[in-house]
C-alpha positions as CSV (number, residue, x, y, z in Angstrom):
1,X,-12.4,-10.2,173.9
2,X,-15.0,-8.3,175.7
3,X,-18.6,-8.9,174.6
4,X,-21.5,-7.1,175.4
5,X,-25.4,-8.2,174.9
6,X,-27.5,-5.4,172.9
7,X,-30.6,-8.0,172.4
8,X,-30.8,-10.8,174.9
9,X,-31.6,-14.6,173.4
10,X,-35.0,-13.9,175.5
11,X,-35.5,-10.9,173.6
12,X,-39.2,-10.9,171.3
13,X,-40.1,-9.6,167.7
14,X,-42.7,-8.2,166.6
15,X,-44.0,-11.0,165.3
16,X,-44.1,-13.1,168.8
17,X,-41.4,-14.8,167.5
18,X,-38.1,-14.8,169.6
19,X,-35.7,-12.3,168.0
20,X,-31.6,-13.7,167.6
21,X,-29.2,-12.5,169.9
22,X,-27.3,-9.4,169.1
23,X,-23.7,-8.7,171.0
24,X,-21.2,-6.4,170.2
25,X,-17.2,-6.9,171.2
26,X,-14.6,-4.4,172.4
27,X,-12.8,-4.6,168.9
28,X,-15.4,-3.8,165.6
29,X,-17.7,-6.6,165.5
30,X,-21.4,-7.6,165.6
31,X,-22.4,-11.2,166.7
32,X,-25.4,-12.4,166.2
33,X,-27.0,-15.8,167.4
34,X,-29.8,-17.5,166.2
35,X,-31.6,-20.2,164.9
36,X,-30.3,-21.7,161.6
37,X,-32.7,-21.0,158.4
38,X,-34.1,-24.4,157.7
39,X,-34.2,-24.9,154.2
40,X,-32.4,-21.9,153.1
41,X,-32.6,-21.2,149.5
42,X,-28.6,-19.9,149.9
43,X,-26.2,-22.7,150.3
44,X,-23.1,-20.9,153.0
45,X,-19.4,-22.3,153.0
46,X,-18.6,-25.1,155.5
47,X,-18.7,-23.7,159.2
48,X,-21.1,-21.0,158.3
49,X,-24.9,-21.0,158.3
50,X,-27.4,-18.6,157.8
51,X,-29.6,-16.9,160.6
52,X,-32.8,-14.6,160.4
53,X,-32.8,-11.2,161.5
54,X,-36.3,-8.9,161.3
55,X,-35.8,-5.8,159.5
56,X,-37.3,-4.1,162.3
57,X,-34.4,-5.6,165.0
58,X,-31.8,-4.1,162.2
59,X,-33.3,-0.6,162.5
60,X,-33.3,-0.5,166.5
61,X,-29.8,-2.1,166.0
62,X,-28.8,0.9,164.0
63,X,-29.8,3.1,166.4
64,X,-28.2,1.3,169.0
65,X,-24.6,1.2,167.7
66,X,-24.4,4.5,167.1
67,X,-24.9,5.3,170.4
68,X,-22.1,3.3,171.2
C-alpha cells in the first residue's frame, strides 16, 4: 500500500492547535492520525477511537482530494 501525506503531523489549525495528520493510499482510503478525544461523549468499538478534525481542515481536505 502506497501512502501519501496531504497534512503533515506538524501541520497547524487555525486555532494554534496542531491539526491531525491526513494521508491518502493508492487504493480509496483517507487515514487520519491524531490525538484521541479525551472524554469523548461517544463510546467506539474495541480497537477504534475517536480523533478531532477542524471543520476548516475538512474543507481544504475537500479541495484537496479532488484534485487528486
Amino acid at each position: 500500500m502506497k501512502i501519501t501525506t496531504l497534512v503533515p503531523s506538524d501541520g497547524q489549525c487555525n486555532d494554534g492547535k496542531t491539526c491531525p495528520a491526513v494521508h491518502v493510499t493508492d487504493g480509496d482510503l483517507v487515514l487520519v492520525q491524531g490525538y484521541l478525544v479525551p472524554d469523548a461523549p461517544l463510546t467506539p468499538p474495541v480497537g477504534e477511537g475517536l480523533v478531532a478534525v477542524p471543520k476548516a481542515l475538512l474543507r481544504s481536505l475537500a479541495t484537496q482530494l479532488g484534485e487528486l
